[in-house]
N, C-alpha and C positions, 0 to 999 in steps of 0.2 A: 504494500500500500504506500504509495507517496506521500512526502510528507509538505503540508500547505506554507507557505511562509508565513511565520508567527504564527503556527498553530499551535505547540506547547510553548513558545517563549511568548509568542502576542508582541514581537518586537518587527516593526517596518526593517527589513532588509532594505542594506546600503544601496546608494545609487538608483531611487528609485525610478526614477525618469529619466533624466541626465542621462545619456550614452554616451561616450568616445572612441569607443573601442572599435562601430560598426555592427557589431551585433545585431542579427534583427530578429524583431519576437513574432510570435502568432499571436494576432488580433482575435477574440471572439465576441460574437455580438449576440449578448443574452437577450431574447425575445420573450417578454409574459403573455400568455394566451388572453384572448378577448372575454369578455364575460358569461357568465353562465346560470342559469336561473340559481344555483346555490351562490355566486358569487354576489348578484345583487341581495339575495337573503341573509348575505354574512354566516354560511356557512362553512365550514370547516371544511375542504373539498380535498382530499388526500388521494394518495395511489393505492390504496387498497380495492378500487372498483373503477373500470376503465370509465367510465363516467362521472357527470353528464356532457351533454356537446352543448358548443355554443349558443347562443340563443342567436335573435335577430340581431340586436344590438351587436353582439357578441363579434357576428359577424362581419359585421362595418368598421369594426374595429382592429380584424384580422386585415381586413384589407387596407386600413390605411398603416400597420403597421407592414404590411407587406412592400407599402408606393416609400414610404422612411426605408425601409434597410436597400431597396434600390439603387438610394440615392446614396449608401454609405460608401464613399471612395471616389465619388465623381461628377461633375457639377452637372444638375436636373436638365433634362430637356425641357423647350419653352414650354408651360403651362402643364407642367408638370408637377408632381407633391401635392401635401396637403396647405392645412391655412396657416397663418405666421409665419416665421422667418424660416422656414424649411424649406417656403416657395423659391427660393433666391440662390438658390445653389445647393451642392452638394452637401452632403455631411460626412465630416471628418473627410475632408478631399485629399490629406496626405495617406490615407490607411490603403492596404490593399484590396481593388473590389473580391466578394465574397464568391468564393468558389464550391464550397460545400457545405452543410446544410443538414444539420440531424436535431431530432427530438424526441420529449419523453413523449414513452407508447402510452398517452391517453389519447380519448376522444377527442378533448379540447383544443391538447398540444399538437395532435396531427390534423386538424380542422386549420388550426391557424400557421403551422408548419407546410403546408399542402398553399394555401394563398402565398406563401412567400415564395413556395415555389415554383406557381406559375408566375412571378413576378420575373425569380431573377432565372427563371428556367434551369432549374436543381432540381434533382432529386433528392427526397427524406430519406433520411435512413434514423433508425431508432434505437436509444441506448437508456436501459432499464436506471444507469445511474442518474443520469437527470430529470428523476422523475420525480414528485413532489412528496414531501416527508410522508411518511405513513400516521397517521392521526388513530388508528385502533378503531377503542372502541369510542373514539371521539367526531369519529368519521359522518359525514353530513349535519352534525349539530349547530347550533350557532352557539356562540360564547357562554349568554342566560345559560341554555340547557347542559353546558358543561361544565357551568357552575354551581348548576343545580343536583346534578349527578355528582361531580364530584370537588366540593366546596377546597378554592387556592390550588390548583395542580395548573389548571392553565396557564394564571401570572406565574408557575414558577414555570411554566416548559418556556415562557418567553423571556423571564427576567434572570434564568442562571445558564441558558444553554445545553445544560445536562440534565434537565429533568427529563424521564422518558415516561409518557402518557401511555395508560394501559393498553400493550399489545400494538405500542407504536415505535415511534424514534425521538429521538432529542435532536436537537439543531447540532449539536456535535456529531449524532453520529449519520447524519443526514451530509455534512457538510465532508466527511471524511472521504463519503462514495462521490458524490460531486465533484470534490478533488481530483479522483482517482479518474474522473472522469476527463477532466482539464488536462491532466498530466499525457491520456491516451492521445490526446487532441494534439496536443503539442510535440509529443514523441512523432507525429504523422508530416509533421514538418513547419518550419517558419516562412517568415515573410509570404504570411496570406491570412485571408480570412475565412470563418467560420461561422456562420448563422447557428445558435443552438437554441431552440425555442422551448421555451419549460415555465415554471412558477414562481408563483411569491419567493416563500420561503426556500424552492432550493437557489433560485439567483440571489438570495441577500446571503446564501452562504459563499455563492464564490466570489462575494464583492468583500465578504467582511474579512475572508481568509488573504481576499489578493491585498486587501490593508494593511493586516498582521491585526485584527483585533480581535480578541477572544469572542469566544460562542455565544456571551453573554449580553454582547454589544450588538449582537446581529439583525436582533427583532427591530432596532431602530432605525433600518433603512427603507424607506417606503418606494416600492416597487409597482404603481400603478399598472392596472391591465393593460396590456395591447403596449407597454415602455420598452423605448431600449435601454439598454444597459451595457460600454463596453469596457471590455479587459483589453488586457494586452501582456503579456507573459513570455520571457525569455529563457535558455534552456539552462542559466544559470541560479535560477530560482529567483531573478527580479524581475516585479511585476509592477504593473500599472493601471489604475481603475481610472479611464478616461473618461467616464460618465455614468451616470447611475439615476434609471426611473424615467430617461425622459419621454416623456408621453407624448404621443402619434395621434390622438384620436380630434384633436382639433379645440 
């Protein structure tokens, strides 16, 4: 298993940005799936049941994060993007455009995996580690009913990292497979990019780990639906969180 930077020290490795050397990293562009009739209910929506699929909304929202990662690497054609400053060019115009293209095996994530890939003309292909924390037996609830079943276990799964919710995962050990996921990514080669489209809580783990901040810091990153989010990771263990959460949907 790989090991995350600052995952048991939680220290930022040297040189986090800054290059001299030439070096060049794999870029990955963390995509959140569009909404879902549990996501507007404020459900608990986890990988223990390949569902539910996006709603209507769900799906406008695939698609405008689909016309955003288009545009990551190279300035838009006229009349092209969505609304705000994303109209006006490209995003991130120095990264490299994105050449492959995988997601967690749910419904949600290959609904909105599948529109990106008729954008940039990829294929998905699917890896069981970017798939969203396993929730148990917390699975479809919303917060009330899981505090009502089982009174302070939820603030602790969010507020220490390590708390694991019955017959689930902790953010730590959620963030461990995600890792191990990044590192396959990277082993597959540099100077390119990656579309990988997945959820809340496993992209606040590969932001919090590309930080160096413990598990416990993690739930603080707010990862709207349908947002990019990118990395960038070199094969000496420094990394770079170039943006985090920014939302497509207008």
């Amino acid at each position: 298993m790989s090991e995350a930077p600052g995952f048991d020290t939680h220290r930022r490795p040297p040189v986090a940005v800054t290059r001299f050397d030439g070096a060049l990293p794999l870029t990955v562009v963390l995509v959140r799936h569009g909404v879902t009739p549990l996501t507007e209910a404020g459900g608990y929506s986890g990988s223990d049941v390949p569902g539910p699929s996006l709603n209507a909304r769900g799906r406008i929202q695939a698609a405008q994060a689909a016309d955003a990662v288009f545009r990551v690497g190279r300035a838009s054609r006229a009349g092209a993007g969505s609304s705000g400053g994303m109209r006006n060019g490209g995003l991130w115009p120095d990264l490299p455009r994105p050449t492959a293209l995988v997601a967690s095996p749910t419904v949600r994530t290959l609904e909105t995996a599948a529109a990106v890939g008729r954008r940039l003309g990829l294929h998905v292909s699917t890896d069981d580690r970017f798939a969203e924390c396993r929730f148990g037996d917390w699975e479809g609830l919303t917060a009330p009913e899981i505090e009502q079943g089982w009174p302070g276990e939820l603030a602790q799964w969010h507020s220490t990292g390590t708390f694991v919710p019955p017959g689930g995962e902790s953010y730590a050990q959620l963030g461990a497979r995600v890792w191990d996921g990044l590192a396959d990514l990277l082993a597959g080669g540099v100077d390119r990019t990656v579309v990988a489209v997945g959820h809340a809580a496993q992209i606040r783990t590969a932001v919090g780990q590309s930080l160096g901040a413990p598990a416990s810091y993690w739930a603080r990153l707010r990862i709207p639906p349908a947002s990019l989010s990118v990395l960038r990771l070199w094969e000496d263990g420094t990394t770079e969180v170039t943006a985090v959460g920014v939302p497509t949907d207008g």
